[in-house]
C-alpha positions as CSV (number, residue, x, y, z in Angstrom):
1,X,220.6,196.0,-2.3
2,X,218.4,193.2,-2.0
3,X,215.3,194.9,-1.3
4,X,216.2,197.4,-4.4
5,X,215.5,194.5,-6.8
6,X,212.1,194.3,-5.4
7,X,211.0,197.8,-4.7
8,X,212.1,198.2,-8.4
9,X,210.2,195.5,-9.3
10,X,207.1,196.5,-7.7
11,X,207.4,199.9,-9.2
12,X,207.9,198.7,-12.9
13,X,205.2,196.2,-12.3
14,X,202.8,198.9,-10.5
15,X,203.6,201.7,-13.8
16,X,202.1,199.0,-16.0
17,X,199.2,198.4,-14.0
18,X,198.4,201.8,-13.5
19,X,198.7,203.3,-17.0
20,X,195.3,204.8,-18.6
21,X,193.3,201.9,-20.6
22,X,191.6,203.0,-23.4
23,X,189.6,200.1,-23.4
24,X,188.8,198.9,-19.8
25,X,187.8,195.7,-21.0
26,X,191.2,194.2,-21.4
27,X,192.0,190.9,-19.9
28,X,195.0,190.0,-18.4
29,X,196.3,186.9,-20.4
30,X,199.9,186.3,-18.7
31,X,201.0,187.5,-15.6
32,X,204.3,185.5,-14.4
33,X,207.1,186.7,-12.0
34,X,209.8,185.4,-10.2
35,X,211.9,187.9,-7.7
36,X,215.3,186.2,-6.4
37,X,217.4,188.4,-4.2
38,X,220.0,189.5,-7.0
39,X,217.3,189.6,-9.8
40,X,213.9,189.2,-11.1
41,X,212.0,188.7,-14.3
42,X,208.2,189.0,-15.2
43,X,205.9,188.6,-17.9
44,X,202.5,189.9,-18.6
45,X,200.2,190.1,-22.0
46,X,196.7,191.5,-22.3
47,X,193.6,190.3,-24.5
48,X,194.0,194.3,-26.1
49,X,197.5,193.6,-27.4
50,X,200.1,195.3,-25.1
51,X,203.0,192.9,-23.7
52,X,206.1,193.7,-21.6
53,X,208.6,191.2,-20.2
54,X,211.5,192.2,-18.1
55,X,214.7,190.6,-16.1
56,X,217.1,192.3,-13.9
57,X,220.1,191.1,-12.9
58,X,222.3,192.5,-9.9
59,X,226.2,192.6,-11.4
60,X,229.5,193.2,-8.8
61,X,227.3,191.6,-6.2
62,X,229.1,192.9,-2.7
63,X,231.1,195.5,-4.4
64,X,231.0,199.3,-4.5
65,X,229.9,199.5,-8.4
66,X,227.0,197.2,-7.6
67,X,224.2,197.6,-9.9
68,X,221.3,196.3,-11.6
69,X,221.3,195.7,-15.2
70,X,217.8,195.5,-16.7
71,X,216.9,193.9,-20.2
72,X,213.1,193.9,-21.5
73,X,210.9,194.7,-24.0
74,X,207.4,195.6,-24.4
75,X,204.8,196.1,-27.6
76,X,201.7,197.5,-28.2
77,X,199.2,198.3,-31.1
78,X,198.5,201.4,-31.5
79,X,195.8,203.8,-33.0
80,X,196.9,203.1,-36.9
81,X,196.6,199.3,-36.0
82,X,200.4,198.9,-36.1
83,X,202.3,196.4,-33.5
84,X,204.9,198.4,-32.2
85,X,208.3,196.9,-29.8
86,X,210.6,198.6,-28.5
87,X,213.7,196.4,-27.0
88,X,215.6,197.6,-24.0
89,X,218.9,197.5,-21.9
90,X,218.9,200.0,-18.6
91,X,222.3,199.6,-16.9
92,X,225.0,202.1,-15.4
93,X,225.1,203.2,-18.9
94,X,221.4,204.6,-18.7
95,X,218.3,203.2,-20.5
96,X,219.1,202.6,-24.2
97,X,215.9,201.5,-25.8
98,X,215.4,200.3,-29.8
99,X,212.3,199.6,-32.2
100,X,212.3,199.6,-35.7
101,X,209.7,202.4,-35.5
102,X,212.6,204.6,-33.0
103,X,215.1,207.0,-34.6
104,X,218.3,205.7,-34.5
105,X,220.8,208.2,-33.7
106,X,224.6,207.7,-33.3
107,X,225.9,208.8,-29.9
108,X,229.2,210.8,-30.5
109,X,232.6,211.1,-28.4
């Protein structure tokens, strides 16, 4: 399970370094990361705006509902010059992100 935490890691980290730029002459500002064997968290911000910042957390370590539990967010500005954030959670619950700019609809029984 170890080696889940950083494959997922590395795939996260390798989606946001391999999305399109618009502008190719972004910077990278931040990078951190720290990957532990039952969790990781990372950091990176760009000179065009976009940020994303992530920690996972293995939960029932040893057990058979072992599972990671991912919280994050990430913002960007986008064409009409508004910052947008979204704020997430991605656990056995599936991914359950939120921004003010999301709709925000109730989930019924």
């Amino acid at each position: 399970m170890k080696c889940i935490v950083a494959v997922v890691f590395a795939a996260l980290f390798a989606v946001v370094l391999a999305a399109p730029a618009p502008d190719a002459e972004a910077q990278i500002l931040r990078l951190e990361s720290d990957v532990q064997p039952e969790g990781y968290n990372f950091a990176l911000e760009t000179s065009d705006g976009k940020k994303h910042e992530e920690q996972g957390q293995l939960k029932n370590v040893g057990t058979e509902q072992e599972a990671i539990v991912v919280r994050g967010s990430y913002s960007f500005i986008a064409d009409d010059g508004q910052t947008y954030t979204v704020n997430y959670i991605a656990d056995e619950n599936g991914f359950q992100p939120e921004g003010a700019h999301l709709p925000n609809v109730p989930i019924g029984n």
